[in-house]
C-alpha positions in Angstrom: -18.6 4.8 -24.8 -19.1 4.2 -21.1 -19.2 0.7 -19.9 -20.9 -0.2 -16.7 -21.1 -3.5 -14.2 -19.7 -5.2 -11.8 -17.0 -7.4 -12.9 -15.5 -7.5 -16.7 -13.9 -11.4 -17.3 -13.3 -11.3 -20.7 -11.7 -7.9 -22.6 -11.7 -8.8 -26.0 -15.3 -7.6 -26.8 -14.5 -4.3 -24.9 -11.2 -3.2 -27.4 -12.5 -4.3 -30.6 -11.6 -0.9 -31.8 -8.5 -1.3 -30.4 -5.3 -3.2 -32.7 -2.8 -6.2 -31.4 -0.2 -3.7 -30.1 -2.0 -0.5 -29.7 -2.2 1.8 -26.7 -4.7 3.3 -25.1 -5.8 4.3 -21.3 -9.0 3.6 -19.3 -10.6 6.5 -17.7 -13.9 8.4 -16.6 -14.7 11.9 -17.6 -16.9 13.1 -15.3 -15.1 14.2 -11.9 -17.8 16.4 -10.5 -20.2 13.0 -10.4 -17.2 11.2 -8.8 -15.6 14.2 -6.7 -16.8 12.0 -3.3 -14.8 8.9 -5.0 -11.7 10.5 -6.1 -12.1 11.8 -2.4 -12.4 8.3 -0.8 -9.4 7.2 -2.8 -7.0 9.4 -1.1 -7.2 12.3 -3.9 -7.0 16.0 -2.7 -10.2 18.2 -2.7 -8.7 20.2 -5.5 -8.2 17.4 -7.6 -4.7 19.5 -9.6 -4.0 17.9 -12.6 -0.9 15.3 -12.0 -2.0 14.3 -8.6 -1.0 10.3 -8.6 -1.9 7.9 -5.9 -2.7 3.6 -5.3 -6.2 3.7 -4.3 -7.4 2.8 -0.9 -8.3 -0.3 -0.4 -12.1 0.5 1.0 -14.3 -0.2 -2.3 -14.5 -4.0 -2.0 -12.1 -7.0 -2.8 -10.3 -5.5 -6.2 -9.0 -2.3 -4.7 -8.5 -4.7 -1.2 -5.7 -7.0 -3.4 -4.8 -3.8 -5.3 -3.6 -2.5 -3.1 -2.7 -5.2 -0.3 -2.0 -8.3 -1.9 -3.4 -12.0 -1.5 -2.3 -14.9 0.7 -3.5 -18.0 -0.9 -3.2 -20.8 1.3 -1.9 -24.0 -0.1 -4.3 -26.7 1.1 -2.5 -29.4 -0.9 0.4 -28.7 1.8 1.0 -30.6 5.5 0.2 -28.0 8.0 2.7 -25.7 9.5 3.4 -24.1 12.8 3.5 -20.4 12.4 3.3 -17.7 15.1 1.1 -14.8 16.3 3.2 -11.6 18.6 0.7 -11.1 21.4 0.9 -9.0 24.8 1.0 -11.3 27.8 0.1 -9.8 31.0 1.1 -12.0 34.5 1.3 -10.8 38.0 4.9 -11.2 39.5 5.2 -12.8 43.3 4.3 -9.6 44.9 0.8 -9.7 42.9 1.7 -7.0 41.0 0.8 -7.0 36.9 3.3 -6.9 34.4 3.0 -7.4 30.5 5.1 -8.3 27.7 5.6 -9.6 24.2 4.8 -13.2 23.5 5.1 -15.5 20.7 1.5 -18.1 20.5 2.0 -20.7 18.0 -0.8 -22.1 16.2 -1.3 -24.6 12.8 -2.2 -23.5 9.5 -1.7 -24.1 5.9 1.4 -22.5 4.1 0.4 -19.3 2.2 1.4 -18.3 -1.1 1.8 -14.2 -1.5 -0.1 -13.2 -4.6 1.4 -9.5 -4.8 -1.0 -6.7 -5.1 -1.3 -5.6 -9.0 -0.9 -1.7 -8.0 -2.6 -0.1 -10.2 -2.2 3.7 -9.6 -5.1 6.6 -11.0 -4.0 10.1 -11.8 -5.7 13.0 -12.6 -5.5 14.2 -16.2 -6.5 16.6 -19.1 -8.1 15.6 -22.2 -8.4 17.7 -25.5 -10.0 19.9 -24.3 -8.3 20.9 -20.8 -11.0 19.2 -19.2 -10.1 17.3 -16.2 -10.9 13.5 -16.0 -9.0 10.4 -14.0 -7.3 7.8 -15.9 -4.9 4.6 -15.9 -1.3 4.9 -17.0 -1.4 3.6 -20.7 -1.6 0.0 -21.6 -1.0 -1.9 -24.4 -3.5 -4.3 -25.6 -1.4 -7.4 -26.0 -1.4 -11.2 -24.9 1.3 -10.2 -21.5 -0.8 -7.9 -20.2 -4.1 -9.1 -20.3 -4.9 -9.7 -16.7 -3.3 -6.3 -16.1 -6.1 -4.6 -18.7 -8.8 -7.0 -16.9 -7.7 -5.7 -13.2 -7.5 -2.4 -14.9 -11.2 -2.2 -15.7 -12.6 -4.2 -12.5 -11.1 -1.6 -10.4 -12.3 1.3 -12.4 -16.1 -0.4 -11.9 -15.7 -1.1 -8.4 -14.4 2.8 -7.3 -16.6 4.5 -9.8 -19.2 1.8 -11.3 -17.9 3.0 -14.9 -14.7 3.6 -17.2 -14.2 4.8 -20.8 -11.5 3.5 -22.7 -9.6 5.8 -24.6 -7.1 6.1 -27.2 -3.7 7.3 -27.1 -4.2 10.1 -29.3 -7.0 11.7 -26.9 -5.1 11.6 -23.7 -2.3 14.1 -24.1 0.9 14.2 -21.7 -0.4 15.4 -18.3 0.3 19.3 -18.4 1.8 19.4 -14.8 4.4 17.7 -13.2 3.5 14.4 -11.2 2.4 14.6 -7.3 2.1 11.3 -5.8 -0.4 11.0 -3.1 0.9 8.3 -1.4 3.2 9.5 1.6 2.9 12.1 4.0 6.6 13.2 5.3 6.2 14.9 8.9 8.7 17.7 9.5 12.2 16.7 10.2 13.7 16.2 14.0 13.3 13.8 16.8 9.9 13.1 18.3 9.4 11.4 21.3 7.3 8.9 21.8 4.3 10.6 23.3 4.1 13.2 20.2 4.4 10.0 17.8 2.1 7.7 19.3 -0.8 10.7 19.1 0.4 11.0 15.6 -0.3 7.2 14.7 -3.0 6.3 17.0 -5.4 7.0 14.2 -3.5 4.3 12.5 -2.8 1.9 14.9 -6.6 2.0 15.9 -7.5 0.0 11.8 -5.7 -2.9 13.2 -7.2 -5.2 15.3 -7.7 -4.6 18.7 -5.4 -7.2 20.1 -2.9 -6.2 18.0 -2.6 -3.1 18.6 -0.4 -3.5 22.0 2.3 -5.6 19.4 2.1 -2.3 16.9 2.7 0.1 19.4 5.9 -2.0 20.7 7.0 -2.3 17.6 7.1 1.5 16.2 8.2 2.7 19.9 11.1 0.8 19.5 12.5 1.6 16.2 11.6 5.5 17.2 13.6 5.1 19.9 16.6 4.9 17.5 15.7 8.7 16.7 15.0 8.5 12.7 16.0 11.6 11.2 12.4 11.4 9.5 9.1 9.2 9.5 6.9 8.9 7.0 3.1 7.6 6.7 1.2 6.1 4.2 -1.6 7.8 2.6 -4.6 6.4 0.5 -3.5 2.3 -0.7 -0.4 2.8 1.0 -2.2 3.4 4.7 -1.2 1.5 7.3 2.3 1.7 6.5 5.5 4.0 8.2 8.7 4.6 7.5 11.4 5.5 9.6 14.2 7.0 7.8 18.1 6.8 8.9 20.0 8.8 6.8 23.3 9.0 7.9 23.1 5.1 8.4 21.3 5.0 4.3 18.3 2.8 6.1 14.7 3.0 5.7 12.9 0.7 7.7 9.3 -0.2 6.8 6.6 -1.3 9.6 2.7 -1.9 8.6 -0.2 -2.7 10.1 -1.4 -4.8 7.7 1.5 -7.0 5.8 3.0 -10.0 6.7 5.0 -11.1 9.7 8.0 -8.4 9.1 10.2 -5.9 9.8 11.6 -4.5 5.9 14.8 -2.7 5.9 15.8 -0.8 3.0 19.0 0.8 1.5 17.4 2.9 -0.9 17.8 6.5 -1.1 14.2 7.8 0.0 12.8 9.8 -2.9 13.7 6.7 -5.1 11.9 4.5 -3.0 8.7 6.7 -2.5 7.9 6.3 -6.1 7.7 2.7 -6.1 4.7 0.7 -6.9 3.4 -1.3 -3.0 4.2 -4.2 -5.8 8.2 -3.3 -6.0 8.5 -2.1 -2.4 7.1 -5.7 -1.6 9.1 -7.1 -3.4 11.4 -9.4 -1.8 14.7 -8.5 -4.0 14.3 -5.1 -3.1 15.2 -5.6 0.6 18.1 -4.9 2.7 16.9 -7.2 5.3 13.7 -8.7 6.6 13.1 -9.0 10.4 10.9 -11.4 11.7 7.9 -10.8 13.9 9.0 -13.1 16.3 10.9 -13.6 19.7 14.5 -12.1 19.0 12.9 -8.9 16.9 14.0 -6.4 19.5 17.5 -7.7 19.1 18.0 -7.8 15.8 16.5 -4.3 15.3 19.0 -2.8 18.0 21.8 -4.8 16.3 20.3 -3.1 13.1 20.0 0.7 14.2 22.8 1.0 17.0 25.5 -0.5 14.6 
């Protein structure tokens, strides 16, 4: 049966065929209807069977905290100071204009971090080699019932639809798994002129007055010659990493999250399979740089050791 809406807020009457225990997977059959979707998520045009990727966050506010996360702020807290990087520009004594990186402080309420629920689509086969795009499997118990619940409110909010399945129509994907969600440019050094053309498509979704701070920040850590970089593709967009191999580092910049620098110490591949949940994850991390005055220091200290 195909369910339609805009929001599902309680699953019990949707799985009444469905057991305490059991598995099954959420889906939609028809492709051809949703090619322009599936296209808008990130997928590729030929939509191969075991393509995997996290949704881009451009459908509305599910896919948005799917893929990006929440800050809650905590209005039952005193305000804090916190601090925005901007570029500063100033004329010298001889009148003539110079700019550079400046911390502006300003008051707000401490945020929580709500981490986004990654839920990743793939394209599969059903019974009868037909393609169709479906959740990993989930199991219809108490623990993961606000999974199931994000699980269908994204599927209505890409595609306006889902089916749920059972187990014993999905078989194992036929192909192996290609995830989506990182695009590895060719190995060597790249100056900064060749990168910033790269990533000005990029840099451009932030906000304008940010975008001076980006640039800073990914011409300096290039300047430490990664032996690769690598950019996020569909819900993983706005995010690079530059990759230092002989020094085991993997240094994660965004756009988009938080008020950090990430350094990792986990061997690439391993990491680019990880859920934007896990990579977020604060326990994962080698270290976590600061957006603030004393960044440039610490990430010299960092790549020059």
């Amino acid at each position: 049966m195909v369910i339609k809406g805009k929001r599902v807020r309680n699953i019990d009457k949707y799985l009444v065929g469905i057991k305490d225990g059991g598995s099954f997977y959420i889906g939609c059959s028809n492709i051809t209807i949703h090619q322009p979707t599936l296209l808008k998520a990130g997928f590729s045009h030929s939509l191969e069977v075991g393509e995997r990727l996290l949704p881009a966050p451009l459908f509305g506010s599910i896919s948005l905290f799917n893929a990006e996360g929440l800050y809650i702020p905590m209005k039952d807290k005193p305000m804090e100071t916190a601090y925005r990087q901007v570029e500063w520009w100033f004329k010298d004594w001889g009148k003539h204009w110079h700019s550079k990186i400046a911390d502006v402080p300003y008051k707000r309420y401490p945020r929580r971090f709500m981490p986004p629920s990654s839920i990743e689509l793939q394209i599969s086969l059903d019974g009868k080699s037909t393609k169709f795009v479906s959740s990993d499997k989930l199991v219809y118990e108490k623990a993961n019932h606000e999974k199931i619940k994000n699980t269908f409110n994204l599927f209505l909010e890409v595609f306006g639809e889902f089916e749920i399945l059972t187990e014993s129509l999905v078989p194992a994907i036929t192909a192996p798994t290609k995830r989506l969600n990182w695009t590895v440019l060719p190995k060597g050094v790249y100056p900064w002129t060749k990168i910033k053309d790269i990533l000005e498509p990029l840099i451009k979704r932030a906000e304008k007055g940010n975008q001076p701070v980006i640039k800073y920040r990914l011409e300096n850590i290039n300047k430490a010659k990664p032996d690769f970089i690598a950019t996020g593709e569909a819900g993983f967009y706005g995010y690079i990493i530059f990759g230092f191999e002989k020094k085991n580092l993997y240094v994660l910049e965004s756009i988009y999250y938080g008020n950090a620098t990430y350094v990792f110490e986990e061997n690439w591949e391993e990491l680019s399979k990880k859920t934007k949940a896990e990579i977020l994850n604060e326990s994962l991390q080698k270290d976590r740089i600061i957006h603030r005055e004393g960044w440039i220091d610490e990430i010299k200290k960092l790549l020059t050791a």
